[in-house]
N, C-alpha and C positions, 0 to 999 in steps of 0.2 A: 446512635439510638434509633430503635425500630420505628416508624412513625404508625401510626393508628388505622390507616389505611393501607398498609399495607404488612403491620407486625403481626403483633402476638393476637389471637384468634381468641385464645382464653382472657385475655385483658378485655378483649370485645367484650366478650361472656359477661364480666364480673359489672361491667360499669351498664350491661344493657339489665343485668337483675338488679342492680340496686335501680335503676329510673323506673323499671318496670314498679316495683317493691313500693318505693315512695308514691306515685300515681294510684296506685293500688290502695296501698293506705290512705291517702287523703281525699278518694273517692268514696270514704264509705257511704254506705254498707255494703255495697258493690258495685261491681263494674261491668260494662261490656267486653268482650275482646274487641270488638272494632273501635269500642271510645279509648279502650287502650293503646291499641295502634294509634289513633289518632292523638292523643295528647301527648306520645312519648315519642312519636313520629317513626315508630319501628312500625319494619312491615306485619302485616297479622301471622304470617309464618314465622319470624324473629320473635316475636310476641307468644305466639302457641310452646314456643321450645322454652322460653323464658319459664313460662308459668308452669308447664312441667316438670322442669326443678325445682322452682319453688314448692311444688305441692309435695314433691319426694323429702323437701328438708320439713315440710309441715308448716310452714310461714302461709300459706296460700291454700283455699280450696272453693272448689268449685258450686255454684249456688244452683236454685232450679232455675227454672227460664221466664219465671215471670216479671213482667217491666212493673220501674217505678209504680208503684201506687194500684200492686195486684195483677195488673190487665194483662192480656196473655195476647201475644200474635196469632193470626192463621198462619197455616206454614211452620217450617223450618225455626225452631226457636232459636234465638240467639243466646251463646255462651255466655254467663255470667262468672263475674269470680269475685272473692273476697278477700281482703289480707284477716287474718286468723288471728285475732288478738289474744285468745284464750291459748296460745301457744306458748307463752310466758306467766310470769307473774312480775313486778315488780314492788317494793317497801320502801316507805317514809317512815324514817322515827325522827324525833324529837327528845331528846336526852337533856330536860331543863332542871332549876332548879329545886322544884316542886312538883313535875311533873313530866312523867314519861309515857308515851304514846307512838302506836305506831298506823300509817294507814296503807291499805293495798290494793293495787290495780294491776288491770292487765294491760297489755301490749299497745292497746289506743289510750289509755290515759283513764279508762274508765275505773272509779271507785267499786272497788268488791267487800271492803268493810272499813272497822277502823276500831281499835283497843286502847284503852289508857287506864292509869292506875297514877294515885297519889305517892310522893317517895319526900322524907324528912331532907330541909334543907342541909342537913348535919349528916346524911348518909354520907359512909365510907366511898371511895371510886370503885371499890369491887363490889358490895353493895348496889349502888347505883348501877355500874355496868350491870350487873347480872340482874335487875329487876328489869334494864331495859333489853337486854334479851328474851325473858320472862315473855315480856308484854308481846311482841314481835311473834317468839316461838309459837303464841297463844293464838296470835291473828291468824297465822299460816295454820294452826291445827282448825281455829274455828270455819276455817273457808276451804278445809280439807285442800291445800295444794299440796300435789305429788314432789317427792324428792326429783332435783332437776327442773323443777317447773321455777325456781325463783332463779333472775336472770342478774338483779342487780339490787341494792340493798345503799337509798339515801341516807345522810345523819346529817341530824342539826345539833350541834349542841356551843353555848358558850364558849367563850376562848379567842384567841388567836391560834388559826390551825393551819399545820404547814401542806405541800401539794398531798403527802405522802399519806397522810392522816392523822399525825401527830398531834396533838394539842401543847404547843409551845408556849402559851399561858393562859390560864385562867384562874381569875380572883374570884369568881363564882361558885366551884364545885370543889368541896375538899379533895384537895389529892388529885388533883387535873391535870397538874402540870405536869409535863412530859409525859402524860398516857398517850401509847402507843394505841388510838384507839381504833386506825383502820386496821391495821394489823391484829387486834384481837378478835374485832367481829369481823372479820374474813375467816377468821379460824372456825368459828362460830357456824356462821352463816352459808360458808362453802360455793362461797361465790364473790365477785368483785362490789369496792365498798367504798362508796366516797363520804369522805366526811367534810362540811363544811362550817361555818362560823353561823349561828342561828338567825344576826339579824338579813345573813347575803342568802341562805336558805328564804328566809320571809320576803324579798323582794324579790325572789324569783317565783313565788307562789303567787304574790299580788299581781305579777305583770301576764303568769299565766292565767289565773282564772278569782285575780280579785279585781281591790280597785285602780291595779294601774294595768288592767287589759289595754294593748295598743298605743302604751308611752314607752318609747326608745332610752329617756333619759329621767332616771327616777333615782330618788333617796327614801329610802323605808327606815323611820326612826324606831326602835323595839324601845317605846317611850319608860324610864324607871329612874330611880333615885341615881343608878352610873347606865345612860344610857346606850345602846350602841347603835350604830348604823350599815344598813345595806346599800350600794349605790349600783344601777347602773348605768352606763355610757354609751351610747349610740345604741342600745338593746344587750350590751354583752355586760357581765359582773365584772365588779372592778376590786380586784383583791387587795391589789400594792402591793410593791414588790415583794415584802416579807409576811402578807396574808393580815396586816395589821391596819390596812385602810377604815375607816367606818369608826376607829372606836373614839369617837369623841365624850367619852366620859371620863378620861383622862383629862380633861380639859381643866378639871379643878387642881389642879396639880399645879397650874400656873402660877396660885397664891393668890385668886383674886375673886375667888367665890367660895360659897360654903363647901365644906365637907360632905359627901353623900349621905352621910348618917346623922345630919343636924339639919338637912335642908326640910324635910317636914318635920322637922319635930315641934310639937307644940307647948313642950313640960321642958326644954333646954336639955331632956337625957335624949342620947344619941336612938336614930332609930334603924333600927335593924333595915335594908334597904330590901333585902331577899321578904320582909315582912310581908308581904301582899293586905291582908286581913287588915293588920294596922294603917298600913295606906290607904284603903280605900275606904278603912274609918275617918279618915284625916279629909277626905274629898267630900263624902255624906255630910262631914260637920260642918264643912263652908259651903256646899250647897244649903243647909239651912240655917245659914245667916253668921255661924261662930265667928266672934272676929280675930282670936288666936289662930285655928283651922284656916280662916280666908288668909293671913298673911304667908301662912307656910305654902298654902296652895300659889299665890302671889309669885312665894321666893322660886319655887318648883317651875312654874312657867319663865320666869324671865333668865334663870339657869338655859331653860331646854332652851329656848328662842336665843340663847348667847352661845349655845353647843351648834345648835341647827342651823345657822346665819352661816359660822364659819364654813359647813359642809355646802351650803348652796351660792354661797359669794365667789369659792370656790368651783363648783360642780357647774351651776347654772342648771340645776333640772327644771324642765316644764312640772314635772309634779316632785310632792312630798306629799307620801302617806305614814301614819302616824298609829303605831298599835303597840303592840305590850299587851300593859295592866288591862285586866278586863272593866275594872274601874275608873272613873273621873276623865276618859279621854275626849268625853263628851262637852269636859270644859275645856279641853285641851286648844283642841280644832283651830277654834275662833281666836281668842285671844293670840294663838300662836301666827293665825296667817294674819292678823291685823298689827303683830309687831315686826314680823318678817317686812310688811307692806313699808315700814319705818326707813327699813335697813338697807335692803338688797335695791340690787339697780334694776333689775326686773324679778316681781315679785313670780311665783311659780303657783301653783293650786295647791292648796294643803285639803287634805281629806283624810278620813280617818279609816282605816283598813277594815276591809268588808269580810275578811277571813279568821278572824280574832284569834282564838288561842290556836287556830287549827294553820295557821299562815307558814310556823315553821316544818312540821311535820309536812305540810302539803307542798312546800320548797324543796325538801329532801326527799319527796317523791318526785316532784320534777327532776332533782341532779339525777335521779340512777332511771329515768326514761329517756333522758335526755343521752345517758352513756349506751345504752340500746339501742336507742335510737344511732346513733353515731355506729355503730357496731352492723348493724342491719345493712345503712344505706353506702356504708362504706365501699370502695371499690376492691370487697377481697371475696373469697370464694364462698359462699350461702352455703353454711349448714348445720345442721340441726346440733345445738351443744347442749 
């Protein structure tokens, strides 16, 4: 095997543009050449040839000369350069059960819009799918990107979803199970497609830019009458081995709690759990005072703090953040981290997610910048696809 000091020239190449590439990127809005050399420790000549190709694949270009904060040198101006975020596009959908959304950024993570539209819990899978194409199609026409400009395309949606994209179950969406659904919207989309499980989508939207910025080990509850759960472990998602980690709303299954569709109900008829509307009539009524409404609300918490106990007795996260329903989470919170406090041998922070309905959609834009990203700093040849 050739060693690096003395082999292959072009392996040099490839690992000196992606260092170059990444410093570049997390210098925004730009850089010097010489603060380049000096943070990636290439010399400014290895540095000038770097960023030459980079500018021929379009990743990179070059800025005017003026420093930080306007001011301009006498003399000789110094090179600036930028990584090019508008050289890409990437997409977050959300494919739930009331509601399909998609949101779009470019190459630094910055948000360039965001489209959603209502869809009946009873919609068909082709239905569904093709309204959330609809939505998607819709965002890329309203922000005018050119064909080629979209580089990777996130999904969140319910289920158990295998690497490939598959959805190998879901109770959620009529006709889910076994939609081949990366495989459809790659046909679609005409570019690569990750799909993921909505609540591991939401816990990567929290850890990037909600409430669990800067915690390594987190459980994101997607709080509902079958709820699921996101976790992750030392900072990475934690799937399980068959993509089924998190769902502990199977846990009624055990025979020792209610049924999903009687845990709020307050008339003894079962209640629709995908009901939104009716839930969060059910929360309004025992915040002002109902005592039928307070005990369902009651039975609702001491379920989720017998779901959630399991996954952190297990896990041990410093945090759990707690979203879903756009409703009643607010009585959630407390009563949950003060029975947790009961339970667990060290209790974690429970807080309630700062990204609300936008946490899955803005996860599934994390996955496909995150595969871009991996693609960019990769050590293989930079060029414009």
């Amino acid at each position: 095997m050739t060693g690096l000091l003395g082999g292959d020239p072009s392996l040099l190449r490839r690992i000196n543009s992606a260092v170059v590439l990444r410093a570049l990127r997390d210098a925004e809005p730009s850089c010097s050449l010489t603060d380049l050399a000096r943070v990636t420790g290439l010399s400014r000549p290895t540095v000038e040839g770097v960023l030459d190709g980079l500018a021929r694949a379009g990743l990179v270009a070059e800025t005017d000369a003026a420093e930080p904060g306007g001011a301009r040198r006498l003399g000789r101006p110094a090179r600036r350069f930028r990584f090019r975020g508008e050289s890409g596009v990437v997409l977050g959908v959300e494919v739930g059960p009331r509601r399909l959304s998609a949101v779009l950024a470019d190459l630094t993570g910055r948000r360039l819009g965001s489209l959603a539209r209502e869809v009946s819990v009873r919609a068909a899978a082709e239905e569904r799918l093709a309204g959330a194409v609809e939505v998607a199609g819709g965002l890329l026409r309203e922000r005018a990107v050119e064909p080629g400009m979209l580089r990777a395309v996130g999904v969140g949606s319910p289920g158990i979803v295998g690497a490939e994209g598959t959805v190998r179950l879901c109770t959620a969406l009529p006709g889910w199970t076994g939609l081949r659904l990366g495989e459809l919207l790659r046909a679609e989309f005409g570019c690569q497609v990750l799909v993921e499980n909505d609540a591991n989508a939401a816990v990567l939207a929290e850890r990037w830019s909600g409430a669990a910025v800067g915690a390594d080990d987190v459980v994101m509850v997607l709080a509902g009458l079958s709820p699921g759960a996101g976790s992750l472990i030392g900072g990475r998602l934690h799937r399980g081995h068959g993509g089924a980690a998190g769902e502990i709303g199977a846990l009624h299954l055990l025979g020792r709690q209610a049924e999903p569709e009687r845990l709020l109900s307050t008339s003894g008829e079962p209640l629709d759990p995908l009901d939104e509307p009716a839930v969060a009539a059910v929360f309004a009524r025992a915040a002002e005072g109902d005592a039928g409404a307070t005990r369902a609300v009651e039975r609702f918490v001491e379920q989720l703090v017998h779901d959630v106990t399991a996954l952190v007795l297990a896990l041990d996260p410093e945090l759990v953040v707690i979203g879903g329903w756009a409703a009643g989470l607010d009585g959630v919170v407390e009563p949950l981290r003060r029975e947790l406090a009961r339970y667990c041998l060290r209790t974690p922070r429970v807080v309630a997610s700062t990204l609300g309905g936008a946490a899955v959609a803005t996860g599934a834009l994390r996955l496909a910048l995150d595969r871009v990203e991996e693609e960019l700093f990769a050590v293989e040849e930079v060029s414009s696809r």
